[in-house]
N, C-alpha and C positions, 0 to 999 in steps of 0.2 A: 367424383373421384377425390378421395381426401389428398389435401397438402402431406409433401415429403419432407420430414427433418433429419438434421444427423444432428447428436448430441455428443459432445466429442469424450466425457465421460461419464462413469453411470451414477446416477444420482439414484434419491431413495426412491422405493417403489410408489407411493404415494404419488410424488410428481411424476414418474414416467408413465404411470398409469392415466394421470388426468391429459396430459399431452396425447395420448393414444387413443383416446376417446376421440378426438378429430382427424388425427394423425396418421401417418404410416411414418413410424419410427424408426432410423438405425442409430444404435446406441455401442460407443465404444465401451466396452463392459470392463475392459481392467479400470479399477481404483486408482491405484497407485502410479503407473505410466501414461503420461502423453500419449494421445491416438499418434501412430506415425503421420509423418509428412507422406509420405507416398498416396498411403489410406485417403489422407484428407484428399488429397490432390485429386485421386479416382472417382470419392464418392461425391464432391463439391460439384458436378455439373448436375449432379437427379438430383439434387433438391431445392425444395423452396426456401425454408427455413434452417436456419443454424445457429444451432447455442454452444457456447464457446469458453473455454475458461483462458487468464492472462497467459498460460502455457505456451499457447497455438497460437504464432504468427500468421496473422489475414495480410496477407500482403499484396499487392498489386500483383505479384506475379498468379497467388491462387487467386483472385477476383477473377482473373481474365478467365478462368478456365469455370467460370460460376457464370450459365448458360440461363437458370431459374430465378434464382436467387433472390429473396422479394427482402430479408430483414437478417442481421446478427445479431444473435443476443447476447453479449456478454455477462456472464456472472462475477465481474468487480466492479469496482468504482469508476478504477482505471481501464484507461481503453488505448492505451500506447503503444499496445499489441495488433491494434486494427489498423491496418490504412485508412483511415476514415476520407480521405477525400478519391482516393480514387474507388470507395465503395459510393459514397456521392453524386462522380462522376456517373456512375451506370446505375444510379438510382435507389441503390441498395440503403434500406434503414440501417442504422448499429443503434445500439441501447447500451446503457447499461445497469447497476444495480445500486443506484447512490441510497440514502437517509438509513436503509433497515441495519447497516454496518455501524452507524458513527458510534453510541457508544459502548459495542465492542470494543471498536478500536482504539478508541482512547481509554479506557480501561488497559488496553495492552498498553499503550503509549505510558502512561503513567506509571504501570507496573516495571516497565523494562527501565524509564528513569529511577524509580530509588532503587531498585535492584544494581543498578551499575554505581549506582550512588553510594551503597550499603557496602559494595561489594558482595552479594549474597550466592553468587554462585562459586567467586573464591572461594569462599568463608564454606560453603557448603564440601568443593570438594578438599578441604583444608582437612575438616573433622573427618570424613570417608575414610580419606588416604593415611589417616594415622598421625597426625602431624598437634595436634591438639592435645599439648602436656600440661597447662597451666594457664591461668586466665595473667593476662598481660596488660599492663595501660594502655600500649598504643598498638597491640595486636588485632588487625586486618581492621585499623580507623578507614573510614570513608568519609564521604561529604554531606553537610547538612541539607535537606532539603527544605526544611518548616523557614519559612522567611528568608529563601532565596529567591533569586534574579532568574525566572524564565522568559528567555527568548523564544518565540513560537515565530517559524519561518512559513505562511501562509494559511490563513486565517478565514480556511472556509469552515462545514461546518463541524469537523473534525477536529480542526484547530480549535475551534471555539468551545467545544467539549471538552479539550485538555486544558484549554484555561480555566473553564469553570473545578477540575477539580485541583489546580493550580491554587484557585481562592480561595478554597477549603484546606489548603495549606500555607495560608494566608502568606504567597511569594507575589515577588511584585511581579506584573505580567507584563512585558513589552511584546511587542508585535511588529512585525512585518509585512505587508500583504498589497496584490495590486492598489487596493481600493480600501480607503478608511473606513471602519466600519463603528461608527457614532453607536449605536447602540450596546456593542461588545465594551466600549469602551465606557459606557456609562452603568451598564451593569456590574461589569467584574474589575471596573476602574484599571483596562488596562491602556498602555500607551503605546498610540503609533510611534512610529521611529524608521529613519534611515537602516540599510543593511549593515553598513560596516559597525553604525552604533549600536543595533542590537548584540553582534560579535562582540563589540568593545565590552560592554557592560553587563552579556549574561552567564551565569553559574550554569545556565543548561540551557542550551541551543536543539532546539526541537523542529526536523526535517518535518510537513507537514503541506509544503508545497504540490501539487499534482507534479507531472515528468512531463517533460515536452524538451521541446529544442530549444526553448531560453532555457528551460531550469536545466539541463545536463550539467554538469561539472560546474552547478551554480556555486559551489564551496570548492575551493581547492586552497593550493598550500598558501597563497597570501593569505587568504583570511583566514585561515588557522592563527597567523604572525600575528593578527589584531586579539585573536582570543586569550584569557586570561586563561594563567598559567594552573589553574584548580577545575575551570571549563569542562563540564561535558556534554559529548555531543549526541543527539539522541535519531536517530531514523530510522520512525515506522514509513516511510511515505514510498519511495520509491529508491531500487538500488540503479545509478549513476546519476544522479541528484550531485551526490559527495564523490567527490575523487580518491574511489580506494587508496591507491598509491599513495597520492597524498596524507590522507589519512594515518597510514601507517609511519609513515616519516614523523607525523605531527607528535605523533603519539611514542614512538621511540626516542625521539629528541627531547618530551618532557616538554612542549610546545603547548599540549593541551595535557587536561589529567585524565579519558576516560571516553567509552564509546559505547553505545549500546544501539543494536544494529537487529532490525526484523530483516532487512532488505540487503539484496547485493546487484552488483550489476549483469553478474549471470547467476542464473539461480536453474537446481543447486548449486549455493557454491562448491568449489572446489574444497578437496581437505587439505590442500595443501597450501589453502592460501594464505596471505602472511599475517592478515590479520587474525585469523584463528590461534595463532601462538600466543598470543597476546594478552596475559592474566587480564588484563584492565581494559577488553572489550569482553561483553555480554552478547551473544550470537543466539540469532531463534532462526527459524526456518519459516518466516515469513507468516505468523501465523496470526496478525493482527485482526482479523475477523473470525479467529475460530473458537467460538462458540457454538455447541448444537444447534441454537436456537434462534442463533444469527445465519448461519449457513441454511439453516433449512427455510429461514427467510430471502436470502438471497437466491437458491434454488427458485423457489418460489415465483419469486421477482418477474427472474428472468424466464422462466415457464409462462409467467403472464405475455412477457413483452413477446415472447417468439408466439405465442396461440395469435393474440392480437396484429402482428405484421403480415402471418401468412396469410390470414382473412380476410387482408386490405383495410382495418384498421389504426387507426394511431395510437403506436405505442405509448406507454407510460412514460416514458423516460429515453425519449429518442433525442439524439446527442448534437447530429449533424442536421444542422437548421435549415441549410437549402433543401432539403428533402423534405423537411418539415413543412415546408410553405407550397406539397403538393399534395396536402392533407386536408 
């Protein structure tokens, strides 16, 4: 009898088809909407396997009601979305989809800094809206980015992708990160440093730390008070890292000059929220790994890690290590 998976949305045919080849498949088919909670809730006791995107909260309350359940596979990096120890607790593998993203995602990283930097999406709807009568000396200046000060807040291997293309815009690179990493810093000549020094001293502050219980509200309105008054802040990594609110204060006060934001802390965000009014933040919808080419490898991925779990193999890329040492 083949293993049961629920896939919570529809990916392309190509992977659902290889999964199915071992499988007995149910696949949430809308694109565009989250499988309901209820859904989930029903079909999580039939099956084995579960691939999963950051969407759909695994939470201890839907674990208990997951009767099979041998692996989750998530399709990001991030897995902040999974209770990962009470899936531990009852043995359940989580994975997820780290290296085929990095640089994606710093290609976003980089793109969303000089863009906030440029001003380029002012400037864009500046000309649209009619507003572009004559070329001006200081009409929509911005900030330089060639031989400035980036601060990179977590310095795995994402981070370290945005530094290297930081060096090819020869900025000086400071860092921040659990653990010194001698090699980054002997390559792209950057320098460890305390948090608040990084604050003190960078032109552009780049959120790139994972999300957990220390990092939550690792940035809020004091250290905005230590960043320099032209500072901008950059976060592709995870939305409540930064304290919106705060945020928004920093940035109305002339506290900091600027933000550019893939992440929020609920997502979608709200349109009503207050930093969206805000000419001097750059807002994306989260879309730091969206490349065809990157997704259909992250699909990919995570079609590996779930075939592999329900088999009784060991995943690629399994997360929670006490489960790991019954492999």
């Amino acid at each position: 009898m083949k293993p049961s998976v629920l896939i919570t949305r529809k990916l392309s045919d190509s992977i659902l088809n290889r999964i199915r080849e071992s499988c007995e498949v149910i696949v949430w088919e809308n694109e565009d909407t989250p499988i309901p909670r209820k859904l989930l809730e029903s079909k999580i006791p039939e099956v084995d396997g579960l691939l999963c995107l950051i969407t759909e909260s695994i939470d201890k309350e839907l674990l208990d009601k997951a009767k099979n359940l041998k692996i989750i596979s998530n399709m990001a990096v991030g897995y902040n979305n999974i209770d990962v120890e009470a899936a531990t607790d009852k043995g359940i593998m989580v994975t997820n989809t780290p290296d085929v993203l990095t640089e994606t995602t710093a290609d976003l990283t980089f793109a969303l800094l000089m863009a906030t930097a440029r001003r380029l999406v002012e400037a864009s709807d500046y000309l649209r809206d009619g507003k572009w009568q004559t070329w001006s000396p200081m009409l929509l200046t911005g900030q330089d980015v060639y031989g400035a000060t980036i601060g990179i807040i977590g310095m795995g291997r994402i981070g370290e992708a945005v530094a290297k293309r930081a060096k090819g815009f020869n900025m000086n690179i400071l860092y921040h990160n659990r653990n010194r990493k001698s090699d980054v810093e002997q390559e792209l000549e950057a320098h460890f440093v305390d948090f608040n020094t990084l604050l003190q001293q960078s032109d552009f502050v780049v959120v790139m730390t994972p999300y957990s219980a220390e990092t939550r509200n690792l940035i809020t309105a004091e250290h905005f008070k230590l960043m320099k008054k032209n500072a901008i802040l950059i976060n592709s990594a995870r939305g409540g890292i930064v304290n919106e609110n705060d945020l928004y204060e920093a940035l109305v006060n002339n506290e900091i000059w600027a933000a550019g934001l893939d992440v929020f802390e609920e997502e979608p965000v709200p349109t009503d929220h207050p930093l969206l009014t805000l000419n001097n933040v750059v807002t994306l919808p989260h879309i730091g790994s969206a490349s065809y080419n990157t997704r259909m490898k992250m699909a990919d991925l995570a079609a590996t890690n779930l075939l592999m779990g329900v088999n009784g193999e060991k995943p690629l890329n399994l997360v929670n290590s006490s489960v790991r040492e019954k492999y």
